[in-house]
Residue, then its C-alpha position, 0 to 999 in steps of 0.5 A: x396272687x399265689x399259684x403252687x405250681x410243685x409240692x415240696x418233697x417229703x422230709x425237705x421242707x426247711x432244706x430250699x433257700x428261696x428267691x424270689x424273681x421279679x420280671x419272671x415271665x421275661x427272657x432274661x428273667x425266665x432263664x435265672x429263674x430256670x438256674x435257681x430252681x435247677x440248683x434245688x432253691x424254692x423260685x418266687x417267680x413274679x409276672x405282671x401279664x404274661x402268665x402263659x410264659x411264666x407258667x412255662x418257667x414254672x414248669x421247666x423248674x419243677x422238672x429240674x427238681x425246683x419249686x416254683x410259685x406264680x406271683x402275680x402283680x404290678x411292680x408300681x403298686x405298692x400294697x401288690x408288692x407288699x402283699x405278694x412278699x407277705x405271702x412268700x414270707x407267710x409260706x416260706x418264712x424267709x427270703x435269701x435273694x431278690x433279682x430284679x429283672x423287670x425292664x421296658x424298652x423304647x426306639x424313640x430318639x428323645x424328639x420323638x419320645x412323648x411325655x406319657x412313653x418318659x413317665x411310662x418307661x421311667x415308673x417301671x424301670x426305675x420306681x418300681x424297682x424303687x417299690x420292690x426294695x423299700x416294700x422288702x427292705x423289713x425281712x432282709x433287714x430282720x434277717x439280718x442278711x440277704x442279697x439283691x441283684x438288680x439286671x442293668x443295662x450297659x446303655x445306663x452308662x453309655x446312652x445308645x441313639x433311640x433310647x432316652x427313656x430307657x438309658x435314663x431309667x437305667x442310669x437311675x438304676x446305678x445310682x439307686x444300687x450303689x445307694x441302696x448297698x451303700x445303706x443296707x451294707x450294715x444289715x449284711x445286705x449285699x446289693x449288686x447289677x449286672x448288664x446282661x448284654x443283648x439279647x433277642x426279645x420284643x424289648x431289643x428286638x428294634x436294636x437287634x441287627x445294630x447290637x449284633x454287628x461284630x465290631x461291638x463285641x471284642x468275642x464277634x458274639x452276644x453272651x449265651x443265656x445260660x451263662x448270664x443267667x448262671x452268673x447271675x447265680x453265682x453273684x447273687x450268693x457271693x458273700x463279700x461283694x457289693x455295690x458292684x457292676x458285673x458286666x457280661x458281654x465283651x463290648x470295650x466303649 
C-alpha cells in the first residue's frame, strides 16, 4: 500500500519524472533512491519488511527537494505487484524508470544448500524480477517508452565458492535482461544491469573480509555508494543503450 511521505510543490505537479525502486529499503537500493530524488524525480520506492529504513530513505529524498512514496509489498505476489504499480500509475499517470534492486544472499557451498534455501533464493531474485517486468510491461509499452536497470551481480557471471544459489539467481538475471531488452527494444524500452560491486550489508557481510583483499581489485578499493548509486542515474536515462552490462568496481577475472 501507498504512503505519501512529501506534497508535491505548488505549480510543479506535471514537472517530476518518476521512478520507481524495487528493493528500496536496502543498501544499495536506498542510495539510487536518494540520487533520483536529489535530482528532482518523484521515487516510488518498494519494500517488503523493513519500513523502518525505507521510511529513513524517504525522508532523506524529501530534504533534497524529491518526492518520495512507500510502497509496501512482495516481489513474488503478482496481484501485490500489480496493485502497487496500478496506484503509482492512478497517482502520477506514468512511469519513465524501473530499478530493480531487489537481492537475497546465501554462504552455503551447494552440498550445504537445502532445497527450500535453492527455491527461496531463486523465487526472490530471480522470479520475481521475472514478476515485477511482466506486471509492468503494459504502461511502458503503452507509452511507448521507458528504461529498466536490473542490479547484477559479477558472481552471475564468475560464480564465487559458498554462493550457488546466489550466482545461479544472478545468472538468470543475465539471460532474462538481454532477453527482455531483446523483446521490448521495439517498444523504445531500454533494459540495462549493473554489477555493483561489494559492499557492506547483512547480504555480503559473510564474504566481506574475501571481497576486501586488495589483490581482487585493480583500484586496491571497493566503489563508493554514491557513485554506483549516481551511475546507475546516469544509465538509467541513457537514450541509446541497451541490452548492456555496466560493470563498476575494478576486478579483472
Amino acid at each position: 500500500m501507498k504512503e505519501p511521505c512529501c506534497q508535491t510543490p505548488v505549480g510543479k505537479e506535471n514537472t517530476r519524472s518518476n521512478v520507481m525502486v524495487f528493493g528500496g529499503s536496502g543498501i544499495i537500493g536506498g542510495a539510487i533512491a536518494t540520487v533520483f530524488g536529489r535530482q528532482g524525480w518523484r521515487v516510488g520506492l518498494h519494500y517488503h519488511q523493513h519500513q523502518t529504513v525505507a521510511k529513513e530513505t524517504a525522508a532523506a529524498i524529501t530534504k533534497a527537494g524529491g518526492e518520495s512514496y512507500l510502497y509496501q509489498a512482495d516481489v513474488t505476489n503478482s496481484s501485490q505487484i500489480r496493485a502497487i504499480l496500478q496506484e503509482f500509475i492512478q497517482s502520477h499517470h506514468s512511469l519513465n524508470v524501473m530499478v530493480w534492486a531487489v537481492g537475497m544472499g546465501s554462504s552455503k557451498l551447494l552440498v550445504k544448500t537445502s532445497p527450500e534455501d535453492w527455491m527461496r533464493i531463486l523465487h526472490i531474485n530471480l522470479t520475481g524480477a521475472y514478476t515485477v517486468l511482466k506486471a509492468m510491461a503494459p504502461v511502458f509499452e503503452q507509452q511507448n517508452n521507458g528504461s529498466v536497470i536490473l542490479v547484477g551481480s559479477l558472481s552471475g557471471e564468475q560464480g564465487v565458492a559458498g554462493q550457488a544459489a546466489y550466482a545461479a539467481s544472478k545468472a538468470g538475471l543475465v539471460g532474462l535482461m538481454h532477453t527482455v531488452a531483446k523483446e521490448w527494444g521495439a517498444f523504445n524500452i531500454r533494459v540495462n544491469m549493473v554489477f555493483p560491486g561489494w559492499h557492506l550489508s547483512p547480504i555480503s557481510k559473510p564474504g566481506w573480509h574475501a571481497a576486501m583483499e586488495v589483490r581482487n581489485h585493480t583500484l586496491h578499493r571497493t566503489p563508493s555508494l554514491q557513485d554506483v548509486a549516481t551511475s546507475i542515474y546516469h544509465m538509467a536515462l541513457s537514450p541509446d543503450t541497451s541490452g548492456q552490462i555496466w560493470n563498476l568496481d575494478s576486478r579483472i577475472w
